[in-house]
C-alpha positions in Angstrom: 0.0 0.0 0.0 1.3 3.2 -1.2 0.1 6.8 0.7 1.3 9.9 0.1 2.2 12.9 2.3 3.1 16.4 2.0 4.8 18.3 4.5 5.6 21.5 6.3 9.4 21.9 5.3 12.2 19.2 3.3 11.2 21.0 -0.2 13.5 21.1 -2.9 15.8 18.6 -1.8 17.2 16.1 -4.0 14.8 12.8 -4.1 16.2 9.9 -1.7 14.9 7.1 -0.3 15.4 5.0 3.0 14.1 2.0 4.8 12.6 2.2 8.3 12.6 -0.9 10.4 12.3 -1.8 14.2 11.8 -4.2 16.8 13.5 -7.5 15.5 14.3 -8.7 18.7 16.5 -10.9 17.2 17.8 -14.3 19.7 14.3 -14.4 21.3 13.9 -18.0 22.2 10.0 -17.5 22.3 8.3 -20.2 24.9 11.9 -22.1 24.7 12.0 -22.7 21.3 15.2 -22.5 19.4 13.0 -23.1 16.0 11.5 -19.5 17.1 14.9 -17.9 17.8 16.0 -18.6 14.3 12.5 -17.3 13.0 13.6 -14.0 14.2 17.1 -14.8 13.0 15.4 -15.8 10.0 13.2 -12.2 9.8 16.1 -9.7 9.9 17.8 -11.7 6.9 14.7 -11.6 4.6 14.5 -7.7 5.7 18.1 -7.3 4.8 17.2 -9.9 1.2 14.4 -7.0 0.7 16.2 -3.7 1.5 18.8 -4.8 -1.2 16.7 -5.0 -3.8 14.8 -2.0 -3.1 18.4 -0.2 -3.3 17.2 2.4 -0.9 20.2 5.5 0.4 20.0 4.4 3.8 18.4 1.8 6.1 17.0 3.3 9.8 16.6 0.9 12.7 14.5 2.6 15.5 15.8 0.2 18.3 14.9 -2.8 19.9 17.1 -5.2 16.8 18.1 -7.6 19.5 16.2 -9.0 22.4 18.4 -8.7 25.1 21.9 -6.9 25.4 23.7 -10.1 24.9 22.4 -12.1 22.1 23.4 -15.8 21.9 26.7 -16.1 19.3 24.7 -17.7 16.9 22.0 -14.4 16.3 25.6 -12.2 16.9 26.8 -14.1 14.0 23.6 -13.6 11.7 23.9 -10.0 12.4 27.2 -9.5 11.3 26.9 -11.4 8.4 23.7 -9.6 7.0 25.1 -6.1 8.4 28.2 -6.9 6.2 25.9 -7.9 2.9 24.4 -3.7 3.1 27.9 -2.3 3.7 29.1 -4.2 1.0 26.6 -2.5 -1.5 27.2 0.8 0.0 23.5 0.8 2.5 24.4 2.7 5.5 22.2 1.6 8.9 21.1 4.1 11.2 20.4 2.8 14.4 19.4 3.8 18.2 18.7 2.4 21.5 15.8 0.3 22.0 14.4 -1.2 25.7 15.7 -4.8 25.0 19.1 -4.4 23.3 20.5 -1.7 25.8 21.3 -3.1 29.1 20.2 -0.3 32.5 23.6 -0.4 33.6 27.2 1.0 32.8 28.7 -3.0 32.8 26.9 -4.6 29.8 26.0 -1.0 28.3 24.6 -1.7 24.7 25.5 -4.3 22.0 25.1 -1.4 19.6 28.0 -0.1 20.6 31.0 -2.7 19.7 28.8 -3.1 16.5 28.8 0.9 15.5 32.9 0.4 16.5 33.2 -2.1 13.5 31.6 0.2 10.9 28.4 -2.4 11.1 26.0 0.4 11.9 25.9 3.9 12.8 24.4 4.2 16.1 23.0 7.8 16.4 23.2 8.7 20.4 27.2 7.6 20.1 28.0 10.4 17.6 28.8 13.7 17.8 25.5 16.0 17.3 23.5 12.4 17.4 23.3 12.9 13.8 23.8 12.0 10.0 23.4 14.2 7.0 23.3 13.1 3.7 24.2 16.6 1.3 21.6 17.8 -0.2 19.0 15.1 1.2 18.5 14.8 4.6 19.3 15.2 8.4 18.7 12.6 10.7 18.6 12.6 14.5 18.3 10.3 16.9 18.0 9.9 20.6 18.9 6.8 23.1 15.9 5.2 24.7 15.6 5.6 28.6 13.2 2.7 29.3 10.3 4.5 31.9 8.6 8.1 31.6 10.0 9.1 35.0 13.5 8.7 32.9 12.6 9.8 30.0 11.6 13.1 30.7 13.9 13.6 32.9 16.8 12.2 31.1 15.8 13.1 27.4 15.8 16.8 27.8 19.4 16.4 28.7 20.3 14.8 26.1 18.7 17.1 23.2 20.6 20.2 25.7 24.1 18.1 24.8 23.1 17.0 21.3 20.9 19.9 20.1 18.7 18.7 17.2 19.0 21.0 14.3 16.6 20.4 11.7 17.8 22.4 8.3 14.7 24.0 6.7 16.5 23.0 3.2 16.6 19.3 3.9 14.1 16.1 5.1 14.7 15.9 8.5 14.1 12.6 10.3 14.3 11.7 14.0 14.6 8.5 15.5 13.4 7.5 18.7 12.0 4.1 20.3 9.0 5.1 22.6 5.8 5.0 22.9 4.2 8.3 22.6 1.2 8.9 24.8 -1.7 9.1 22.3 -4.3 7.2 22.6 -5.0 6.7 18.9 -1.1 4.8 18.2 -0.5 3.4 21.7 -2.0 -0.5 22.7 -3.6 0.3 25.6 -1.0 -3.1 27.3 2.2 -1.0 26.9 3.1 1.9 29.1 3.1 5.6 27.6 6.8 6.6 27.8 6.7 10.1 27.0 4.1 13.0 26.1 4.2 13.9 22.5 5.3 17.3 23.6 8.4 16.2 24.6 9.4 15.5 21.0 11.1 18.5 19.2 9.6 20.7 16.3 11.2 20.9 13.2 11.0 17.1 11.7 9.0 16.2 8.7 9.2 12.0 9.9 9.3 11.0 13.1 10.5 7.2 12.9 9.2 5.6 15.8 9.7 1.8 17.6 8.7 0.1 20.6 4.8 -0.1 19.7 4.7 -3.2 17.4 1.9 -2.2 14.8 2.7 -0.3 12.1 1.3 3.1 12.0 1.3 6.4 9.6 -0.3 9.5 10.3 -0.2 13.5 10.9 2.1 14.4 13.7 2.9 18.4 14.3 4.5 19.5 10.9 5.5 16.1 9.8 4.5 12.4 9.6 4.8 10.1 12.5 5.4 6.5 11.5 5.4 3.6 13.9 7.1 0.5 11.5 5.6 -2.5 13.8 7.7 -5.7 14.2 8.7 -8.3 11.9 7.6 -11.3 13.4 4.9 -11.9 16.7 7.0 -11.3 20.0 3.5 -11.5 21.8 0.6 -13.4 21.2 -1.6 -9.9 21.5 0.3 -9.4 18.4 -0.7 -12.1 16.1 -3.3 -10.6 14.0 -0.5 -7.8 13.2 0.8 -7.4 10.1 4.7 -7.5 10.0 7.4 -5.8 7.8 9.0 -2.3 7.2 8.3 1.0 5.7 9.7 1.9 2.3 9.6 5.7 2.1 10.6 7.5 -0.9 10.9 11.3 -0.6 10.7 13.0 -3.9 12.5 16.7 -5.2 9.6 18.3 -3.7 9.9 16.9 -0.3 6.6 14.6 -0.7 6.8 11.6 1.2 6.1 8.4 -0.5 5.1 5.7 2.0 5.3 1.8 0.7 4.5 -0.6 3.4 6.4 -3.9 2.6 4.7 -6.9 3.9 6.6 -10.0 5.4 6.2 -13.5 3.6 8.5 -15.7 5.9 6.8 -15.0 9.1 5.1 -17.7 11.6 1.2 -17.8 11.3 -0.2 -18.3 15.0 -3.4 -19.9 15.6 -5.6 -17.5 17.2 
């Protein structure tokens, strides 16, 4: 499914295009299963077998690619090998934080880091400015993910004072975050809001969100906000979900072409 959107700012920019994933929780051994780990294994290659052939400029990940801060060798492994096969035709991957794959204390810290180190990914809260720009394209920015609201907005504003975002009224600007916003219409009523949607700064025309597992698109401020769901059913509440990523395509007039790309390889529960 295809739908278009116009917005406020990003005009005139040169047309790019970039793929926005999230929540792969990649190594979950779902109810002890090692057939289910490698179904999640099994997701992220046929998202990284799809992104390929799209040929998009960039790839975003907006958190939550593994299920815990120490995945197993064997899902370590996969990464690597399927990070390798986009740097190898020149797909950069823009990551951040999510709630599983970044551990709450200083010790473990977050698997994105070592990754991000070996030119794998380029894990936004570790750089300078918590940003990428591609010339004459886009700006993206991303923040970490601080796991409760107490945290978050008391740890994010903090953040964007140390890494000021700085959308650039000349190019699409993106920001990446993995939260759920508290609006009633996105969030499942089972997961905890983790910040207002005031906390989220002006200036962006798509907000790439993860954490809330079904995909969403609609009007947020001047921009779009787009939740891009999971890619395979981490809970059974989840089932009837559709799974896959967003394809977006932003033409020379900043319009935003949204392509939803549907998942063939994943489970079907019996609900």
């Amino acid at each position: 499914m295809l739908n278009d959107y116009s917005c406020l700012g990003g005009g005139d920019v040169k047309a790019f295009s970039f793929v926005h994933a999230s929540d792969l929780h990649m190594g979950y051994v779902q109810y002890g299963l090692e057939a289910r780990r490698e179904d999640f294994d099994q997701a992220f290659r046929e998202l990284v077998d799809k992104t390929i052939e799209l040929k998009p400029d960039f790839m975003i990940i907006a958190g939550d690619l593994f299920h815990s801060a120490r995945p197993s060798n064997a899902t370590l492994e996969n990464a690597v090998r399927n990070f390798n096969r986009l740097r190898e035709v020149g797909i950069p991957v823009l990551t951040v934080d999510g709630s599983h794959d970044s551990a709450p204390n200083v010790v473990t810290g977050s698997i994105m880091n070592p990754l991000d180190s070996a030119g794998l990914i380029y894990h936004l809260p570790r750089h300078e400015g918590a940003c990428w720009r591609k010339q004459g394209c886009c700006y993206v920015y991303g923040v970490p993910n601080f796991r409760t609201r107490r945290r978050t907005e008391e740890l994010l504003p903090a953040f964007m004072e140390q890494n000021k975002p700085s959308p650039e009224p000349d190019l699409f600007n993106i920001l990446v975050f993995h939260m759920a916003l508290d609006l009633p219409n996105v969030k499942p009523s089972y997961i905890e809001a983790e910040a207002s949607p005031e906390i989220m700064p002006e200036g962006f025309q798509y907000y790439a969100g993860g954490h809330i597992h079904e995909a969403f698109e609609g009007r947020f401020k001047d921009g779009l906000l787009v939740y891009s769901g999971c890619v395979e059913t981490v809970d059974y509440e989840e089932a009837r979900n559709r799974k896959g990523f967003y394809h977006v395509q932003v033409d020379e007039n900043g319009v935003a072409h949204l392509n939803f790309i549907e998942f063939e390889s994943s489970r079907k529960f019996i609900i």
